[in-house]
N, C-alpha and C positions, 0 to 999 in steps of 0.2 A: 096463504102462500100464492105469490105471483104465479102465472102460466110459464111455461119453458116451451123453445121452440130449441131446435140446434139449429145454428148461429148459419148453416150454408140454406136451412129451409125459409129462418128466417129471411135472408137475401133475396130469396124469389118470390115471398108473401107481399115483401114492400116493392118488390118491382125493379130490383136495385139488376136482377139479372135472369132469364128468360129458362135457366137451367138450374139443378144444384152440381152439376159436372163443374160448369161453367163458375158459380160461385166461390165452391172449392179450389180451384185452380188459384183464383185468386185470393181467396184466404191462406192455401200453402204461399204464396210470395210472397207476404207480409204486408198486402195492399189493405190490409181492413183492422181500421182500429174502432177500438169501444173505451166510453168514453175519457180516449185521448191516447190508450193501449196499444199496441200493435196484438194481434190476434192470428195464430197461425191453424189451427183446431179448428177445420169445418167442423166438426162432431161436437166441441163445444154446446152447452145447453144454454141459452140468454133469455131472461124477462121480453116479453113480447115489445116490451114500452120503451129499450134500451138506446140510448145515441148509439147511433152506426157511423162512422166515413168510410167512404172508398178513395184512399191514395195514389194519386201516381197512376189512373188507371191507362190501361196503352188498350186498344181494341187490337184484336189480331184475328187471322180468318183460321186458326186452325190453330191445334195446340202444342204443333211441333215448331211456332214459333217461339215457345217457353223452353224447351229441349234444346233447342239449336242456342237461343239469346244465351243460355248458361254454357256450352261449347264453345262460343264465340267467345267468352271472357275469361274461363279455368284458363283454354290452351292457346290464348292471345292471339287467334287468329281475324286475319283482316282480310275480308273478300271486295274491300273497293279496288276498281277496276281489274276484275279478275271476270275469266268468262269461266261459268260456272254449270254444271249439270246439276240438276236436282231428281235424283232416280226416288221414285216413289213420291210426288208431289202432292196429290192427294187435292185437298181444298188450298194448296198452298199458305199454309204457316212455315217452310223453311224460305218460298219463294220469295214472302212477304218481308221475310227478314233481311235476308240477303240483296233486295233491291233498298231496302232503306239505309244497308251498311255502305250501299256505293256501286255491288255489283256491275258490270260491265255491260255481263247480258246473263238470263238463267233460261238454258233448256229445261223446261220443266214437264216431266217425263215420268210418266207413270201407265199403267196397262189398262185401267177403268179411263171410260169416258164421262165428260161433263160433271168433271168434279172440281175443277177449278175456279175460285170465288171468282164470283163478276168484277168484283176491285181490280181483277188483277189479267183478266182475259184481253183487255186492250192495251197493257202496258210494252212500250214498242222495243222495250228491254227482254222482257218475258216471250219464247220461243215456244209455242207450245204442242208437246209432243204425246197426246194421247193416243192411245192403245196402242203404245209400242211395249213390248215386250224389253227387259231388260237384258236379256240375253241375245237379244237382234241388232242392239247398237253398235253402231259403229262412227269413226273417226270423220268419215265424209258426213254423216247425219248432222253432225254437229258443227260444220265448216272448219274442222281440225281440231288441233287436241286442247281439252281443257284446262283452266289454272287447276279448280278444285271441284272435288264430289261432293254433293250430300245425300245420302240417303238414310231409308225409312222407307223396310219393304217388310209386306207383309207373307206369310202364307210358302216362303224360302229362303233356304238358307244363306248366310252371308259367305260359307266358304264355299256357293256353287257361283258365285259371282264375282269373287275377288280376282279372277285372272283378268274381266271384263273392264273392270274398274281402272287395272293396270295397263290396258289396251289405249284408253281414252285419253287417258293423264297425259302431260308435261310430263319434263325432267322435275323433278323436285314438286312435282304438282302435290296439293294437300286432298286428303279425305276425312269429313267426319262421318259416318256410320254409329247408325242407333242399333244397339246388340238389341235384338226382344227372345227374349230364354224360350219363350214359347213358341218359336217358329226354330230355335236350334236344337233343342231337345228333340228325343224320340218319343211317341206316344205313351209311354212307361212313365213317364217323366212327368204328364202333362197333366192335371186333373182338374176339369173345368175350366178348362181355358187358362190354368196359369199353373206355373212350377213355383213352389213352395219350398222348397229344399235348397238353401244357400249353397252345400256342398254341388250341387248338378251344377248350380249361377258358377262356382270355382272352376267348374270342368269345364263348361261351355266357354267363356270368356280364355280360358285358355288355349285349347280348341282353336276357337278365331280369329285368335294373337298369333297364333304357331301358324295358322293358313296367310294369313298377310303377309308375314314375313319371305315363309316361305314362296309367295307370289311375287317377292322384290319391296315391298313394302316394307318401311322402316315403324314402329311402333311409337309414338312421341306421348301419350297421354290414354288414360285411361278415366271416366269419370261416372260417376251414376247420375242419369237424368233427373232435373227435379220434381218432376209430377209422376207416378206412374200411368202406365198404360189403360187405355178407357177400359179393361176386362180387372184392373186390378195390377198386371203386370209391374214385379220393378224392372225396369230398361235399362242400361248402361249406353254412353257415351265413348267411342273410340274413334282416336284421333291418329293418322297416319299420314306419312310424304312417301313417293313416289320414288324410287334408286334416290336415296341419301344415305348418308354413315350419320341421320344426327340422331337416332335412338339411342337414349341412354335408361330405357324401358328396363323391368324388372321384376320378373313376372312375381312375385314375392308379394307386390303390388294390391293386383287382384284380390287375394281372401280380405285387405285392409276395405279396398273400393265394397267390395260384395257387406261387409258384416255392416258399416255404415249407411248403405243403402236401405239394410233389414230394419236398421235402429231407428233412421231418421225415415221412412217413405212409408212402414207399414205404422210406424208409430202413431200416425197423423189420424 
C-alpha cells in the first residue's frame, strides 16, 4: 500500500504553497485538480506520487480577498470608480480587491498598525488610515462621503457601529459587512473561539439585519462567506444600501443562508 499524505499537506511538501491555511483556501475554490479532477477536500488523503495542478491561481495578500471576490459576484456589485472605505483592512485582501475592480480610491482603515501588505502601501489610490479607531471617523477624514463600505472587524460588534457606517455613506451608498458570530455572540455562546450552534448563527444574523435597518439601511442580500474564519469560524456576508426602499430582504432567509453554510463550510 502506497503512503497517503492529505492532499493540503501534500501542497506544502512539494512546495506548491508556504502554508496548509493557504493550500486549503485553495483547494475550497476549486483551483486543484488530480489527475485532470477538480478537488475540493483539503482533508482528502492522496498517494504521495499523485499528478497535482494548480488552476487559475490569483495571489492575494489576505484572505478577505476570497470573502469579498464571492460578495462582489452573489450581490452584482461594482466598486469601479467608486470611492470607498475599507474599515478593518488588515493586510489588505478587500483593499487588494477592490483596486483591481476599478476602485476610485480605498481608505483603508483599520486600528492595528503596519499591517498592510507592501504591494499595496504605495498605491496613490490606497489612503492609508492606521490606528484609527472605527468609532472616530468621520466624513471630513475621508474628504466627504463615500460610494461604499467594506468591512471585517474583529473583537466588536457590527450593531455598535452601524449608526457610524450610515454617517459616512452617500445617498443610496452600498455596504458589504462580514457578520463573524464570534464577536456577536455573548461569551455563553462562544467555546473556543467559535459558536457551534446554528440556532445562535439564526439569532445573530437576525439581530444585525433588525440594527441596519433600523439605522436607515436597506437589507439587499444576505450570503455565507466561502472560506471560514482562520479559528474555524463560519462568517456570513451582508450586503446593504444607504436610505433606499430597494430591500426586498426576508428574514425567512437567514435559517436557509445559516443551514447551507453548516453543510457546505463545516463539511470540507
Amino acid at each position: 500500500m502506497s503512503l497517503k499524505l492529505r492532499l493540503d499537506e501534500l501542497l506544502v511538501a512539494r512546495n506548491f504553497f508556504s502554508s496548509r491555511s493557504r493550500a486549503s483556501d485553495i483547494i475550497k475554490q476549486g483551483k486543484v485538480s488530480i489527475n485532470g479532477k477538480i478537488v475540493k477536500k483539503p482533508g482528502k488523503k492522496v498517494p504521495l506520487d499523485i499528478k497535482i495542478e494548480i488552476n487559475d491561481l490569483k495571489d492575494y495578500v489576505g484572505r478577505g480577498y476570497l470573502k469579498l471576490e464571492k460578495a462582489l459576484k452573489v450581490f452584482q456589485v461594482n466598486p469601479e470608480e467608486k470611492r470607498v472605505c475599507d474599515i478593518g483592512a488588515s493586510t489588505g485582501g478587500f483593499t487588494q480587491l477592490l483596486l483591481e475592480k476599478g476602485a476610485k480610491i480605498v481608505y483603508a482603515v483599520d486600528v492595528g498598525k503596519n499591517q498592510l501588505h507592501a504591494s499595496l502601501r504605495n498605491n496613490p489610490r490606497v489612503k492609508i488610515m492606521e490606528g484609527t479607531d472605527v468609532r472616530n471617523l468621520s466624513v471630513e477624514m475621508l474628504n466627504g462621503y463615500v460610494d461604499m463600505i467594506t468591512a471585517d472587524l474583529s473583537f466588536i460588534s457590527l450593531t455598535k457601529v452601524v449608526e457610524i457606517f450610515g454617517k459616512l455613506l452617500c445617498e443610496k451608498g452600498e455596504c458589504i459587512a462580514l457578520v463573524k458570530p464570534q464577536f456577536e455572540a455573548g461569551p455563553a455562546f462562544v467555546q473556543k473561539g467559535t459558536v457551534k450552534d446554528p440556532e445562535i448563527h439564526d439569532k445573530i444574523l437576525e439581530r444585525v439585519i433588525k440594527t441596519f435597518e433600523h439605522a436607515g439601511f436597506s437589507v439587499c442580500g444576505l450570503d455565507y462567506s466561502p472560506i471560514a474564519g482562520k479559528s474555524g469560524n463560519i462568517e456570513y456576508l451582508l450586503y446593504c444600501k444607504w436610505k433606499t426602499n430597494d430591500s426586498s430582504f426576508e428574514l425567512n432567509i437567514v435559517s436557509e443562508v445559516v443551514s447551507e453554510a453548516f453543510n457546505k463550510i463545516l463539511d470540507r
